[in-house]
Backbone as CSV, one residue per row, in Angstrom:
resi,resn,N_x,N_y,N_z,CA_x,CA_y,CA_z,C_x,C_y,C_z
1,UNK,214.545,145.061,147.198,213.551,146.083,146.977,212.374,145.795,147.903
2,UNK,212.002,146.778,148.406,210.759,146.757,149.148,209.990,147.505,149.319
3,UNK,208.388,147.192,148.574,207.393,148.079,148.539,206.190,147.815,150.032
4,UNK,206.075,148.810,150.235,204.727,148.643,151.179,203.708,149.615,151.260
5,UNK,202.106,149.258,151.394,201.347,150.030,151.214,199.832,149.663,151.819
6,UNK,198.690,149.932,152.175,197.853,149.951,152.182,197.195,148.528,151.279
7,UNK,196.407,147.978,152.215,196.061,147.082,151.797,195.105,147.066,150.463
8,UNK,194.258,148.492,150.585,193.425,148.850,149.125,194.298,149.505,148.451
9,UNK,195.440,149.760,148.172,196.816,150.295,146.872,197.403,148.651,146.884
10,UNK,197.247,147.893,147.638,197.843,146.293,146.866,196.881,145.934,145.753
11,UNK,195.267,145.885,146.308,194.410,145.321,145.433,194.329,146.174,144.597
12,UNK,195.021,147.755,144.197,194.024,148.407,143.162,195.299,148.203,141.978
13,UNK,196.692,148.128,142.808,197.758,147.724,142.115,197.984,146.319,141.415
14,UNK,197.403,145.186,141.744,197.162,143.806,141.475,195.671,143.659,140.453
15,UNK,195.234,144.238,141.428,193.901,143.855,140.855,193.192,142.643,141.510
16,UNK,193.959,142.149,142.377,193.543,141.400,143.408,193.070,141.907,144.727
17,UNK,192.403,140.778,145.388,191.169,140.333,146.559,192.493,139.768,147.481
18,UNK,192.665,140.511,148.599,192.858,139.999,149.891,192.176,140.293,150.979
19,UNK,191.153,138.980,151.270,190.261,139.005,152.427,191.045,138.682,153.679
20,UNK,192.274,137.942,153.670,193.075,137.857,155.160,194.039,137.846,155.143
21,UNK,194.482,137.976,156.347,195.903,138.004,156.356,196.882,136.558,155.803
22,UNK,198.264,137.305,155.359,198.812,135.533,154.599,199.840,136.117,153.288
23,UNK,200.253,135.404,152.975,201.152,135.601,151.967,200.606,135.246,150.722
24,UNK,200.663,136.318,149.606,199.895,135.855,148.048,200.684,135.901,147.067
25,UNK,200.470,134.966,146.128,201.747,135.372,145.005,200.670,136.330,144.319
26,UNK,201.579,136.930,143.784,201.002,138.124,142.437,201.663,137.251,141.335
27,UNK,200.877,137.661,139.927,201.824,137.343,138.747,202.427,138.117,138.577
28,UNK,203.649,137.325,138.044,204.951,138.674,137.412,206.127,138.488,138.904
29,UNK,205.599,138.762,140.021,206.284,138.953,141.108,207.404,137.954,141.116
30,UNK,208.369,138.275,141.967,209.559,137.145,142.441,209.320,136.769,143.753
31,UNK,208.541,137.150,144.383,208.287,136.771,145.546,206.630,137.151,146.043
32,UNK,206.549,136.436,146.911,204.919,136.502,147.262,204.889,137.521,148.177
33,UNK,203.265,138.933,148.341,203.048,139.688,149.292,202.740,139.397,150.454
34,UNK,202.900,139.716,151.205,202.465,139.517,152.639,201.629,140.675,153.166
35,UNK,200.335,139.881,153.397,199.014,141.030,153.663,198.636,140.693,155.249
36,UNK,198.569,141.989,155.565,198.433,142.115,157.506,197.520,143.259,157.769
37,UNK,195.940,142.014,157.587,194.651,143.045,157.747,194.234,143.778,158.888
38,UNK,195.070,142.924,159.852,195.021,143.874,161.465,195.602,144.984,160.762
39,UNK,197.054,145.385,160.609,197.618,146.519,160.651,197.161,147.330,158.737
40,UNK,196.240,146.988,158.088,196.052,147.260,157.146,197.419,147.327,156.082
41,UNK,198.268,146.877,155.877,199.312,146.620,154.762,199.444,145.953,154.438
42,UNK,200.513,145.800,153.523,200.910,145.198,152.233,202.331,145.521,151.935
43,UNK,202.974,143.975,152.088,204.491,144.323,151.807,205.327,143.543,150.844
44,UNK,205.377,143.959,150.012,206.525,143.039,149.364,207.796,143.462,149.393
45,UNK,208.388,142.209,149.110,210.204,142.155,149.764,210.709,141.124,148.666
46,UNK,211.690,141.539,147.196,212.294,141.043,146.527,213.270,140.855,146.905
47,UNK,214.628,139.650,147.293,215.333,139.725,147.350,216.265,139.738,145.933
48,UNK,217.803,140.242,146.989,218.695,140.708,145.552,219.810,139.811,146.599
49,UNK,220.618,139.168,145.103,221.870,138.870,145.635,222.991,139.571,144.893
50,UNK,223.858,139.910,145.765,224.875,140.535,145.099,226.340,139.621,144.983
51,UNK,226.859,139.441,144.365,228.280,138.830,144.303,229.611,139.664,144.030
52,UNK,230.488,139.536,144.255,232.008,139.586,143.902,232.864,139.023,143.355
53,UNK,233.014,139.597,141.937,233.596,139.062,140.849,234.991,139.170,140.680
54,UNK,236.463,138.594,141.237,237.419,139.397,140.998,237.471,139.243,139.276
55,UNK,238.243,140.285,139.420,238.884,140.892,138.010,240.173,140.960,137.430
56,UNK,240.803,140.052,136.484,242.428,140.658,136.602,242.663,140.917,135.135
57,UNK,243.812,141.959,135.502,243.855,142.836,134.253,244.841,141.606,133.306
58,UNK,244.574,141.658,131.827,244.910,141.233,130.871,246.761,140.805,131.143
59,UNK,247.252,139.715,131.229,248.525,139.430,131.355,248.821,139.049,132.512
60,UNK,248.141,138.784,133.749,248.359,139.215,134.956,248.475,137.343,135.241
């Protein structure tokens, strides 16, 4: 999942202060934002892992 936005929709969404650029944890988050005050954003990037489960049918 990946959200990105404006550096004032991170803080109004957090409720947090980012004065520079850098990576911040939020609470709650699985991963920390990454704030880039040159380009004014805000990105977070959850990773997902997916796996492959085989399956076999009953008797097999």
């Amino acid at each position: 999942m990946v959200v990105s936005g404006s550096v004032a929709q991170w803080a109004a969404w957090t409720g947090m202060r980012f004065p520079e650029s850098g990576r911040y944890t939020v609470p709650g988050a699985l991963a920390p934002v990454t704030i880039d005050r040159r380009r004014n954003r805000g990105c977070y990037v959850e990773p997902n892992v997916w796996m492959l489960h085989p399956v076999r049918a009953p008797g097999r």
